[in-house]
Structure formats: C-alpha cells, structure tokens
LUMMIBA-233875 format. One line per field, with one value per residue (C-alpha): z, x, y. Coordinates in Angstrom, 3 decimals. Last residue first. Example, Ala and Ser with C-alpha at 12.3 -4.5 7.8 and 13.67 -1.06 7.14 Angstrom:
2
Z	[7.140_7.800]
X	[13.670_12.300]
Y	[-1.060_-4.500]
//
This chain:
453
Z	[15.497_16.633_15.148_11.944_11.456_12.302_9.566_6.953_7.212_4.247_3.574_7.083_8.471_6.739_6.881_10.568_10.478_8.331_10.733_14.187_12.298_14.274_17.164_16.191_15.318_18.265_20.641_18.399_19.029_22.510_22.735_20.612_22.266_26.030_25.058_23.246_25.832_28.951_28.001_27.290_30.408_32.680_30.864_30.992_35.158_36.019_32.619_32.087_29.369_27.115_23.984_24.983_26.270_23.315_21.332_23.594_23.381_19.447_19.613_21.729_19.569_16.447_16.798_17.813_14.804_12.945_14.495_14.843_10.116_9.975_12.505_10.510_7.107_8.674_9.504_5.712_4.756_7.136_6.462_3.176_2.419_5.640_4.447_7.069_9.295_11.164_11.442_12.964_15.456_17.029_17.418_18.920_21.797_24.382_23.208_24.402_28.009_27.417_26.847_30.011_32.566_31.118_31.436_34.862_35.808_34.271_36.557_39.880_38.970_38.307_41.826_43.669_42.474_43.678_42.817_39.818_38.509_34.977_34.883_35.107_31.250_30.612_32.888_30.537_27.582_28.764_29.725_26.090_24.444_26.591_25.579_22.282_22.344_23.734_21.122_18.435_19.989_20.828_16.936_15.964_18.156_19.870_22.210_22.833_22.740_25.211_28.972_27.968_25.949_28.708_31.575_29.492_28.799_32.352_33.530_30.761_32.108_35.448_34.828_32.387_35.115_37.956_35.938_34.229_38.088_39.408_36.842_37.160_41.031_40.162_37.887_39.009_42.762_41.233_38.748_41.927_42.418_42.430_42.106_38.991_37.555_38.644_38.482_34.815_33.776_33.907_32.790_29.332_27.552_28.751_28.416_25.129_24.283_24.391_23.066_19.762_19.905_20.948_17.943_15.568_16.456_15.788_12.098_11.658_12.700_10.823_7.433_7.379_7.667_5.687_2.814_2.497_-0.987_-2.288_0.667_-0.576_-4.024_-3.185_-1.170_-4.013_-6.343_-4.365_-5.305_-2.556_-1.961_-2.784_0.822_2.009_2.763_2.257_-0.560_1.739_3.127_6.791_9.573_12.930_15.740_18.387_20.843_20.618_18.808_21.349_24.651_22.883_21.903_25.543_26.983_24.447_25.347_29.011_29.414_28.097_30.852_32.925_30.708_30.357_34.419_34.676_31.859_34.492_37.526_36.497_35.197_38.277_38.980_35.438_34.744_38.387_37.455_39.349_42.923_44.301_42.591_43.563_46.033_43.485_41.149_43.569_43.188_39.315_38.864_40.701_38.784_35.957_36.939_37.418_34.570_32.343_34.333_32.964_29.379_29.499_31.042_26.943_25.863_28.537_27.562_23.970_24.342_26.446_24.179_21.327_23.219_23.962_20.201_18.780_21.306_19.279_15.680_17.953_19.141_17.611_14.168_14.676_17.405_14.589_12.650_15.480_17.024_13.722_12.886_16.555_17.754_14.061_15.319_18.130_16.408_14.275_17.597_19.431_16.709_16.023_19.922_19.201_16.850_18.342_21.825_19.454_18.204_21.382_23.189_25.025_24.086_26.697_28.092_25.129_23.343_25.392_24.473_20.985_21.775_23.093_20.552_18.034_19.837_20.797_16.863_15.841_17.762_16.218_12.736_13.883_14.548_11.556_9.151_5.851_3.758_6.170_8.484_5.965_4.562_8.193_8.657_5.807_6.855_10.571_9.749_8.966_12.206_14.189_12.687_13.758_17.209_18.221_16.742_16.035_19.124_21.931_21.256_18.928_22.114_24.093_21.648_21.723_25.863_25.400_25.908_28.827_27.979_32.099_32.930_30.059_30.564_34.130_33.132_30.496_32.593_32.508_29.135_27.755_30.286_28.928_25.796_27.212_29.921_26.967_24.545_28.373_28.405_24.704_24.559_28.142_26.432_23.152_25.636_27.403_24.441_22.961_26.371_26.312_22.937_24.081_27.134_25.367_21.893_18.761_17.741_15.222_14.638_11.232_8.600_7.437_6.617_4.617_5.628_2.674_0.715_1.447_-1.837_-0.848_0.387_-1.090_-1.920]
X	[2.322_1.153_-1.872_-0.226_2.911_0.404_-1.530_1.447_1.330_3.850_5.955_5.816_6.650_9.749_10.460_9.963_12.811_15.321_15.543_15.712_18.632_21.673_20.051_19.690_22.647_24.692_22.162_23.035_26.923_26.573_24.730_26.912_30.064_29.326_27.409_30.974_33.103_31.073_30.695_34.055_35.561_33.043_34.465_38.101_37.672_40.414_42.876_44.535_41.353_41.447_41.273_38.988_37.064_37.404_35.835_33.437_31.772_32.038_29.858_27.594_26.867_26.846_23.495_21.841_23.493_21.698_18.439_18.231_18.872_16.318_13.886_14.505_13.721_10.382_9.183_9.286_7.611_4.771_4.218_4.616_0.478_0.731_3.317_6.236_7.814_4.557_4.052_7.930_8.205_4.681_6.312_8.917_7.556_7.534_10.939_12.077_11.277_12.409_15.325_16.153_14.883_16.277_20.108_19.135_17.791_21.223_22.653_21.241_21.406_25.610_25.575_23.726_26.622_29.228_32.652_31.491_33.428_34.195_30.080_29.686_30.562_27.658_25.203_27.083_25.730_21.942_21.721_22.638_20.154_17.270_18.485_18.002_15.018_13.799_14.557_13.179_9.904_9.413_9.747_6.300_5.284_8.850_6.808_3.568_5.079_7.359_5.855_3.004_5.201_8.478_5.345_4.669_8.152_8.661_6.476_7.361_10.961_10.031_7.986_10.646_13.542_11.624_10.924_14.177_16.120_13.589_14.123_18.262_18.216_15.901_17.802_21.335_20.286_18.963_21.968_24.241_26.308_30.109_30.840_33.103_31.613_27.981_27.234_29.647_27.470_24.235_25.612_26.431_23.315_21.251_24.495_25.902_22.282_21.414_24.785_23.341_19.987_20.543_22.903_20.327_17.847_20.322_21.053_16.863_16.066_19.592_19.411_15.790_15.758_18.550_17.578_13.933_13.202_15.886_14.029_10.562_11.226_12.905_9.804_6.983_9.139_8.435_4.996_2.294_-1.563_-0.347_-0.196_-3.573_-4.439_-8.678_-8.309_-7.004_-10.649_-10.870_-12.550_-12.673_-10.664_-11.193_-8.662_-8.042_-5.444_-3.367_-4.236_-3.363_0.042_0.572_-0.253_2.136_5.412_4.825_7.612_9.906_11.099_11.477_13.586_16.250_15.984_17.232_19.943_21.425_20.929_22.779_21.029_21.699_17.358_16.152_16.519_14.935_11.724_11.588_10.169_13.810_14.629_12.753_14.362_17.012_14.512_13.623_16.146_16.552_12.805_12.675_15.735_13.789_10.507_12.625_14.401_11.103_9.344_12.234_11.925_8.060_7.984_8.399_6.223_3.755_3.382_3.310_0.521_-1.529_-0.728_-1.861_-4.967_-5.862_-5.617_-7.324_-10.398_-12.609_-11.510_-12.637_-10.354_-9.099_-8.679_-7.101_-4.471_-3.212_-0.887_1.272_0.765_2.513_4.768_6.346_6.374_7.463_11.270_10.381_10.867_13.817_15.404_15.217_16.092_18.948_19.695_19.449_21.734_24.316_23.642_24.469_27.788_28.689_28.395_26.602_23.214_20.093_18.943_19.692_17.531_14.904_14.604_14.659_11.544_9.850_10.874_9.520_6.290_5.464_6.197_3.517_1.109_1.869_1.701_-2.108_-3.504_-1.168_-3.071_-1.690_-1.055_-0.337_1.458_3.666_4.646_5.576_7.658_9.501_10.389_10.862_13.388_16.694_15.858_15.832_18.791_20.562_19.064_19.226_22.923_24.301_23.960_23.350_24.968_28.543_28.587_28.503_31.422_33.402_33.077_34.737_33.030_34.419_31.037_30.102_31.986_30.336_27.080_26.836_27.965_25.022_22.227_20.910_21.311_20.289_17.126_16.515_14.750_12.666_11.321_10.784_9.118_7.141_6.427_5.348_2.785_1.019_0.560_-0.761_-3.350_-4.226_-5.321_-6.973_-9.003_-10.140_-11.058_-13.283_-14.086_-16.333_-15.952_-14.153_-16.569_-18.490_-21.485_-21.995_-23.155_-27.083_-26.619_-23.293_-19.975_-18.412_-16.355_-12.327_-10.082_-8.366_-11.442_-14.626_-17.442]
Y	[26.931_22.780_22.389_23.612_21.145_18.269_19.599_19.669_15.684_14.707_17.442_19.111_15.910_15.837_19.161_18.672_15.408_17.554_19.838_17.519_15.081_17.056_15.614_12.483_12.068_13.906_11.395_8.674_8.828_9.433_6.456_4.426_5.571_5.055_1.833_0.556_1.659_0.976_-2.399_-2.786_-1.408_-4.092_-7.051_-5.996_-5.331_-7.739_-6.697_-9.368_-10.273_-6.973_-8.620_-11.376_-8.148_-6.299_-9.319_-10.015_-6.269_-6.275_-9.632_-8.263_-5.009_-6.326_-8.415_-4.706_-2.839_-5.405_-5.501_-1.558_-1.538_-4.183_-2.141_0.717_-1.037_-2.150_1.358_2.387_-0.856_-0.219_3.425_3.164_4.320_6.421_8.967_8.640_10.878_11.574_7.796_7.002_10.475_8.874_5.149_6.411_8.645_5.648_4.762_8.113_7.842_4.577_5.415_7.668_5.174_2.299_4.323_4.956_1.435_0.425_2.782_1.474_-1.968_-1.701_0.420_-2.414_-4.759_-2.427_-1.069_1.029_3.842_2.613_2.407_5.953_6.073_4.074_6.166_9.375_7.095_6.935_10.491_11.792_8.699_10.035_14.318_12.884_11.080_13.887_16.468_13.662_13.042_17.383_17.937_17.990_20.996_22.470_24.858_23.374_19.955_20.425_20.498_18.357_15.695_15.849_14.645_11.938_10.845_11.234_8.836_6.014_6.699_6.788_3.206_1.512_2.309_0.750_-2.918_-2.815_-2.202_-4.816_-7.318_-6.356_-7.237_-9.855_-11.963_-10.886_-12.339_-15.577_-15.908_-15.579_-12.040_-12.637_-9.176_-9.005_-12.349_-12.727_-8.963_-8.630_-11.539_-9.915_-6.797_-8.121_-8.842_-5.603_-3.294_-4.415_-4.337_-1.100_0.584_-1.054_-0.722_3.265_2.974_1.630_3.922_6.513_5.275_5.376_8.456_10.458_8.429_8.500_11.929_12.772_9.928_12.304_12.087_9.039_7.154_8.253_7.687_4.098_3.380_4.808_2.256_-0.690_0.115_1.156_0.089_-3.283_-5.169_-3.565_-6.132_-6.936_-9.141_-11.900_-12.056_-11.030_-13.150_-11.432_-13.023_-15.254_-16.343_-20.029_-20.393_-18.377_-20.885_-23.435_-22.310_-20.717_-24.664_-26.201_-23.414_-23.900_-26.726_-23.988_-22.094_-25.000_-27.415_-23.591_-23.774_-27.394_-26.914_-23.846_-26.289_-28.964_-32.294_-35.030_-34.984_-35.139_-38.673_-39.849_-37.304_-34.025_-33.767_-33.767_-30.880_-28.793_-27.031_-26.796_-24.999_-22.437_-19.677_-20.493_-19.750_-16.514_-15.001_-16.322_-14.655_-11.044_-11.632_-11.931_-9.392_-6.375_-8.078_-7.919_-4.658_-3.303_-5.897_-4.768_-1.053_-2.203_-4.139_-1.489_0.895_-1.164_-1.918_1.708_2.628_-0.424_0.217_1.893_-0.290_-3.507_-5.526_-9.473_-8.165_-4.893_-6.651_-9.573_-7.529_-5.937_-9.381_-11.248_-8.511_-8.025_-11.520_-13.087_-13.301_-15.275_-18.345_-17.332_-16.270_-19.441_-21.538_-19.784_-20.314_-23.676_-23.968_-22.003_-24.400_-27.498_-25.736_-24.590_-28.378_-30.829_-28.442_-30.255_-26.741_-24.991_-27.467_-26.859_-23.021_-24.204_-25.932_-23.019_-20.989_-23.179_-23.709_-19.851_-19.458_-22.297_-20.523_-16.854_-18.808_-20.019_-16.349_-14.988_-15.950_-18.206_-14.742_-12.129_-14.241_-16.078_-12.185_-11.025_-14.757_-13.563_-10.491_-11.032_-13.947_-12.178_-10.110_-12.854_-14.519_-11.477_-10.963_-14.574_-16.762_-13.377_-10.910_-13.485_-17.048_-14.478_-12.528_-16.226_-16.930_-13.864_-14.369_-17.386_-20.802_-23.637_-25.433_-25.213_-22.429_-20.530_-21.815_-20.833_-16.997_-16.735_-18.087_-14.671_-13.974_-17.081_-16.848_-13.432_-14.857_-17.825_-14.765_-12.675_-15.176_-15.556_-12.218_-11.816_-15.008_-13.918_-10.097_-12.096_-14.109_-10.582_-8.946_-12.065_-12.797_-8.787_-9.082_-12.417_-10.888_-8.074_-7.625_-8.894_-11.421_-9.091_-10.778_-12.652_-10.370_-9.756_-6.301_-6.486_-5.366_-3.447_-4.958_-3.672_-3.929_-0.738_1.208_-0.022_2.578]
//
C-alpha cells in the first residue's frame, strides 16, 4: 500500500543511481559546497579588522555586516528557499545558491563603501541561507536508505569542521596572496590585500556549481513529500501541548547561538587589534583552535553518551548540553584575564570543545522531543528562534564596545559579557527544562522511555 502519496517502485524501474561512486561523488560534492560557503562566510569575519580601517566603519556597523546583514537575512530566507527546493528540486537551487554567494562574496571584495558591502553581505547570507534545507533535503535522494544514517553523520561532521577549515584555508590564502600578486592581471595588481582575498574566495563559485548539478540523484514525483502529512493546526497543538519544552530547548539553543557568535565573529578582531596578530596568523591560529576543539568535543560527547545514558536514559542530551553551555561561559569569563594571543585560541578551543560536545547530541534531544509527522516544522521554528538570537548577538557586542571605547580592552570586556551571560543563561535553561523534556518524550515515543529504565 502507498505511504503518504508514495507509488510503489515497479518491477521494470530504472536503476537506482544512488550507489557506488556516484553517492559517494554527491556526498563529497555537498561536503566541497559547505566548506567553501564556510570559507566565503568566515572571510568577512576574518578580514573584519582590514575592512574597518579601510571604510573607517564602527564596530556597531561591522556587528550590524555580521549579525544582521548575514545571519538575519539568512534566516529570513531559509523558509522560502526550503519551499523553492521542495517544489523546483533542490539539486539545481543548491547550484544557483553556491553562485549567489559566490558573487556576493565578490562584491565585498569590490564594496567602495558600507552601504555597498551591507548589500553584499545580504547577498551573501540569502545565498547560503538554503545550505541546511536544501542538502538536509537532497542526502535521501542522492544515498541509498542503508547508508542515509552514516552519510548524514558524515555531513554533519564536516559542516561543523567546515567553519574551523574555512579560517584555516583563508588564513592560508591571505598569507600567500601578496606573493602572488605579481601573477595577477595589471587591473588587479594595486587592489589591497583584504579585496584581493574576498576575488579569491569566490572565483571557485562556477566550478562548485558544476560540479553540484552534476551529482545524480533519484527521481521523485512531487507527490511523494510528505509536505501535508501535518496541518498547521497539529503545530499550534503541539506547541500549546508541550510550550515548556519547547520554550526551555529551543530559548537555550538560541542563547548558546547567541553567546556563540559574539565569540566566533569577534575574536578575530580582538587578536588583530589587542595583540596585533595579522589576518594570516588569526586565520589559522583560530582554524586550528576550531579544528582541535570540534574533535575533543565530538570525543567527549561520545564518551559522556556511554557513561550517561544508562543512568539518565533519554535525558543524557539535555544534561550535557548543559554542563557544555556551563563550561563554555566560565571560558568567556576567563577571557577578562587574557594577556596573550595564544591564550584567546586556547579558550575559544575550550568553549568549541564544550559545545560541540553537545551539538553532536542535538539532533537526537530534537526527534525524541518531537512526534515524527511535525518533526520538520517543529525543528524549523528553533532554528528561526537560534538565527535571531544569533544576528543579535554581534550587533549587541558593537554597541557596548562603541560604548565602552576609552576603555583599551572595551572590545575584549564585551565579548566576554554578553557570551558569559548567554551561556550561563542557557545552561540554567536548559537545565531547569530536563523534566518537562522526558515527559515530552515520554508522550510521544514512550519506547525510548522504556529501553532506557
């Protein structure tokens, strides 16, 4: 019998192209697309301090370049990009993404002004706002059913390293671009090195558009969404059902997003300004500190599942989230005490290290919150509620440190203000959310509840 609107596959069917080299192409082709959105991505952050000197911008205004003009606008887009995808295939919108982004990315490189580089940093984050949906979406029908599991992993594995290899490759980039500079083309030659690197990072935008159209996927008829399975209605119930929960997961989500990025957009510049680090130097010394901190933390989020599930069952996710999000704000209060650049690296590969030891639990705490029919939906509203807590955060960071600019080390207070707080914040949330979360999963997946007593 079908299953939401699914036909079943007939005898005589075309062969399944999802096997073999070709899945293994497609997996590695969306990996290639999400390191270098990240690598386009971090180069704003990176470059951040070059820009300013070279525009004359306030720090309000590069908060207002990385929280507003990307994450915001970002968000704002995922929807609607998520509903193009689903309806005009998401193969061919994922290639015209890589080619939006990769042209805004350009157009930082040639702003003359803010108002030029806020445009283009919209464009930046409108185009990579479909990464998550679209490849999310696109994984089932480029691998096989048997191998979905792995090759999400896998995926989100990388996009998670992706930001750490994406500053270590720029850092890498900006070292070597004035040796080649003489190779470049006689118009090219007198452009400054920060508009040099942004040209760089996005002459490979055509070649990683190509290169996604043409991984083969399996042919589903629009029937076969399962885009109608649940009313709007079944979302309100479930929110109105379980608020607390959702209230408690998805608020400290947002503050880890939140204390998050006032650290990842703003410690870049406090290395160049406060210890005079070069945009090379910054680049890898924070790629490395990304790269290390994602690996213990992935490590010990492993190691925190087989020493605690057996005794907290279905709420071992959200007890070490919480402890993550508790280590991750006293590294942000350690920051006041900093008076080296190696010291900034060290911590932020500290605070890494404890979220992601969380992160790699999320997506586990999310389906056994939710029933599987809203799962989507459900999850979406959290990301929307992350993405805008996540566009604050930079902004709120400038604007204390405009505020607190005779102050020498005004930069480096803020960010350890507002992380310090929205950690600790979200670690008392979530924390005080753990009850509510196993009735939650009780309600909706009692067996989970079971193999667990």
């Amino acid at each position: 019998m079908p299953v939401h609107g699914l036909a079943a596959p007939s005898p005589g069917a075309a062969a399944d192209p999802r096997t073999g080299l070709s899945a293994a192409y497609g997996v590695l082709i969306l990996i290639v697309a999400t390191v270098f959105a990240a690598i386009d991505r971090q180069i704003l952050v990176l470059l951040a301090e070059p820009m300013r000197a070279s525009l004359g911008l306030s720090d309000t205004k590069l908060g207002l370049l990385q929280g507003v003009a990307i994450t915001l606008f970002a968000g704002l887009a995922a929807v609607p990009i998520g509903w193009l995808a689903d309806r005009f295939g998401r193969r061919s919108l994922l290639a015209i993404s890589v080619l939006v982004w990769a042209t805004a990315t350009a157009a930082c490189g040639l702003a003359g002004d803010f108002q030029a580089l806020f445009l283009a940093a919209i464009g930046l984050g409108i185009g990579e706002a479909g990464l998550a949906p679209i490849i999310y979406g696109l994984i089932p029908d480029v691998v096989p059913e048997r191998r979905r599991v792995l090759a999400n992993g896998i995926y989100a594995l990388a996009a998670i390293l992706g930001t750490g290899l994406g500053l270590a490759l720029s850092g890498g980039l900006m070292h070597g671009l004035d040796d080649l500079r003489p190779l470049l083309p006689a118009g090219l030659r007198g452009l400054e090195s920060w508009r040099l690197a942004f040209l760089a990072v996005a002459a490979p935008g055509p070649l990683v558009a190509l290169a996604v159209l043409l991984i083969r996927v399996r042919r589903t008829p629009a029937s076969a969404t399962d885009l109608g399975a649940a009313p709007a209605a079944s979302v309100r119930a479930y929110l109105n059902g379980q608020s607390l929960t959702a209230l408690g997961v998805f608020g400290s989500a947002g503050l880890a997003a939140l204390g998050l990025a006032a650290v990842g957009n703003w410690v870049p510049v406090i290395a160049a300004r406060s210890f005079g680090a070069s945009a090379a130097e910054v680049g890898q010394g924070i790629g490395a500190a990304y790269l290390l901190g994602t690996l213990a933390g992935a490590a010990a989020g492993a190691v925190a599942v087989k020493r605690l599930r057996r005794r907290l069952g279905v709420a071992t996710p959200v007890r070490v989230i919480a402890l993550g999000m508790g280590i991750a704000a006293l590294g942000s209060g350690l920051l006041l005490f900093t008076d080296s650049v190696l010291q900034i690296y060290l911590l932020f590969g500290v605070q890494v290290a404890a979220l992601i030891a969380g992160s790699v639990l999320a997506p586990t705490m999310l389906q056994d919150m939710t029933p599987a029919p809203l799962r989507s939906r459900v999850i979406a509203l959290g990301t929307v509620v992350s993405v805008g807590l996540s566009a604050l955060s930079p902004v709120l960071v400038g604007l204390l440190s405009d505020a607190l600019q005779p102050e020498p080390r005004g930069l480096l207070i803020s960010v350890a203000l507002v992380c310090t707080v929205a950690m600790g914040l979200g670690a008392v949330l979530m924390h005080c959310v753990e009850a509510a979360f196993v009735r939650t999963v009780t309600t909706f997946h009692p067996e989970l509840n079971r193999s667990h007593s």
